[in-house]
C-alpha positions in Angstrom: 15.9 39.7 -74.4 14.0 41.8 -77.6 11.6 39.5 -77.6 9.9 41.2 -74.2 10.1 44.4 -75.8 7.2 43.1 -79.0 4.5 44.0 -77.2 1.3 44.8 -78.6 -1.5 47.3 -77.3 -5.1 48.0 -77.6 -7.5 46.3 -79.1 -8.3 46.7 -83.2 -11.8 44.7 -83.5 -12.8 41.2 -82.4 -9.8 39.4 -81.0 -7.2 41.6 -83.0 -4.6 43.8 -81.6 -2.5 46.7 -83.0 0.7 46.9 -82.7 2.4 49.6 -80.6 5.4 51.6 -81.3 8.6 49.7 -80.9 11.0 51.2 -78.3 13.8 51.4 -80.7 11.8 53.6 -83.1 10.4 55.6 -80.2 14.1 56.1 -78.7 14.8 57.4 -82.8 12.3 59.8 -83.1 12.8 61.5 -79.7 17.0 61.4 -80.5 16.1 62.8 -83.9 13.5 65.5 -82.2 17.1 66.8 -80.0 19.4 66.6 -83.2 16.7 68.5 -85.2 16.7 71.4 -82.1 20.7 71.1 -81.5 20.1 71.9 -85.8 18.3 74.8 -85.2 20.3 76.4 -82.8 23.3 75.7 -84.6 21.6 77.6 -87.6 20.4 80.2 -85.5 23.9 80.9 -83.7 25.5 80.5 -87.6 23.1 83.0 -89.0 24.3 85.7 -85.9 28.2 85.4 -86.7 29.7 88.5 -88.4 29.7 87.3 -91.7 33.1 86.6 -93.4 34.4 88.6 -96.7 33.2 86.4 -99.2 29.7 86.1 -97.5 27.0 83.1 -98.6 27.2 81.9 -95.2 23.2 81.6 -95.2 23.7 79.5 -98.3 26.1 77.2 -96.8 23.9 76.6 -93.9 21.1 75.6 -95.8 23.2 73.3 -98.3 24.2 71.2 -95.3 21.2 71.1 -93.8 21.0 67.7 -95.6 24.0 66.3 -94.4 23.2 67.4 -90.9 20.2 65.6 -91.0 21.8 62.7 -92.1 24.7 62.6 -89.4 21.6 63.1 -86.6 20.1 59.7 -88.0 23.4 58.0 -87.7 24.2 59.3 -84.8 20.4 58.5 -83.2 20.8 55.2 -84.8 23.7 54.7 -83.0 23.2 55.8 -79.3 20.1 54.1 -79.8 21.4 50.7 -80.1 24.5 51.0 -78.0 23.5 52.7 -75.1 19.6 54.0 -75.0 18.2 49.7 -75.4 20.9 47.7 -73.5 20.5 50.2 -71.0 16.8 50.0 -71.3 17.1 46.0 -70.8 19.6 46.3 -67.8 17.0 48.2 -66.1 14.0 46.0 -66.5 16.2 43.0 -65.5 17.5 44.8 -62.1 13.9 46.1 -61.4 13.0 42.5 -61.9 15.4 40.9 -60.2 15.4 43.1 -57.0 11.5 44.4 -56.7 9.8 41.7 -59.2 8.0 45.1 -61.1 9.2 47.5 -63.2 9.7 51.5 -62.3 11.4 54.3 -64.4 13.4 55.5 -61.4 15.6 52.2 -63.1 16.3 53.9 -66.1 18.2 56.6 -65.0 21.3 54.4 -63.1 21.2 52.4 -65.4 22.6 54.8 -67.9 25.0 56.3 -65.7 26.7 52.7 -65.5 27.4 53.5 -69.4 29.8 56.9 -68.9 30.8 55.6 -65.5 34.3 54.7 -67.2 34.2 58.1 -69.0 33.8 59.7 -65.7 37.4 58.6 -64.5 39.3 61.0 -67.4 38.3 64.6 -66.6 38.6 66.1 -70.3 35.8 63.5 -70.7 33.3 64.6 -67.9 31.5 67.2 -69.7 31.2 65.1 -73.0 30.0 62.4 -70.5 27.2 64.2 -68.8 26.1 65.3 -72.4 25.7 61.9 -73.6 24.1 61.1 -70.3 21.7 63.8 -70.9 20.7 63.2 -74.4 20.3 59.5 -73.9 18.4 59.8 -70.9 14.8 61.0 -72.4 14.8 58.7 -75.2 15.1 55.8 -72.7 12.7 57.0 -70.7 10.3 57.3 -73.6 10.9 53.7 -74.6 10.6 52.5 -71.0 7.1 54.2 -71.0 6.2 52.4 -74.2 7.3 49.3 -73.2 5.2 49.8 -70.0 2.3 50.7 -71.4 2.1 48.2 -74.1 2.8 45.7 -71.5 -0.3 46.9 -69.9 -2.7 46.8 -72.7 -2.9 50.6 -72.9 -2.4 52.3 -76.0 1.0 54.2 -76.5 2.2 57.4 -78.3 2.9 56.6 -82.2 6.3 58.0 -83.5 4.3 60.4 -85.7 3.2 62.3 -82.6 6.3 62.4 -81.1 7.9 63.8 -84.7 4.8 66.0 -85.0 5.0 67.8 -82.4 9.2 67.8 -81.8 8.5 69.9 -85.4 6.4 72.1 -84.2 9.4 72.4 -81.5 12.0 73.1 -84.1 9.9 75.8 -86.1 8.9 77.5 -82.5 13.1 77.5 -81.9 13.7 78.8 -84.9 11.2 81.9 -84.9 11.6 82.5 -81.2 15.4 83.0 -82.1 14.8 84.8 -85.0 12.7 87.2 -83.0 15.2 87.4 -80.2 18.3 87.5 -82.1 17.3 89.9 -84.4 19.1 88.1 -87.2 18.8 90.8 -90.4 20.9 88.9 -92.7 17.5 88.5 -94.8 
């Protein structure tokens, strides 16, 4: 089942071709693009809380910035493989099976059928629909690579998508900034 998902995509030279971004590392960097902006806000909304009577919490923010980082690559690595690619391949096989092409309007069942079961216990609903709604632009981002590759047409590198979820991240960060008016500095 992976092995539709090596493609490769545009031409190099004479006879050579590149290869194009793997859906799994696409699905990563856009799921580490929305941990790095859930990051920021969490920064921003800990940098506006009255601050406590031994203070530092600016410090503290900063020193687990690390660890943060690291529990949004688990956690991408993770929804990723469990639920962004198997739903990804259930997808393509139903658009396949039914209409003989494939179309992104797919992708989106396809990962309801994952917190369908969630949907049944009603203290899980809301942690449902988040899931639902984080997963669903990484899988729609590797859908379009997979797509495109299959096509011959070159596809978005990781790099761009990190690039410019960045430049995301540092426009959330002084946008709140501005609006907050955080003064702890």
């Amino acid at each position: 089942m992976l092995v539709m998902f090596m493609a490769t995509a545009g031409v190099a030279g004479e006879g050579a071709t590149r290869k194009s971004a793997e859906p799994a590392a696409v699905s990563m960097a856009v799921l580490g693009v929305e941990g790095a902006l859930l990051c920021a806000a969490l920064c921003l909304v800990a940098l506006n809380l009255p601050s406590g009577p031994v203070g530092g919490e600016v410090f503290s923010i900063f020193a687990l910035s690390p660890l943060l980082f690291l529990l949004v690559l688990f956690a991408a690595a993770l929804l990723t493989t469990a639920y962004v690619l198997p739903a990804m391949v259930l997808a393509h096989w139903t658009a396949r099976q039914l209409t003989g092409r494939v179309a992104w309007w797919w992708i989106p069942p396809a990962c309801t059928l994952w917190v369908l079961p969630a949907l049944a216990v009603p203290s899980w609903q809301l942690a449902a629909f988040a899931v639902y709604a984080v997963a669903l632009p990484p899988a729609l981002a590797a859908h379009f690579t997979v797509v495109r590759a299959d096509a011959g047409r070159p596809v978005q590198p990781c790099a761009a998508i990190l690039t410019w979820g960045a430049v995301a991240v540092v426009g959330v960060l002084v946008v709140g900034v501005l609006v907050g008016g955080v003064n702890r500095w």
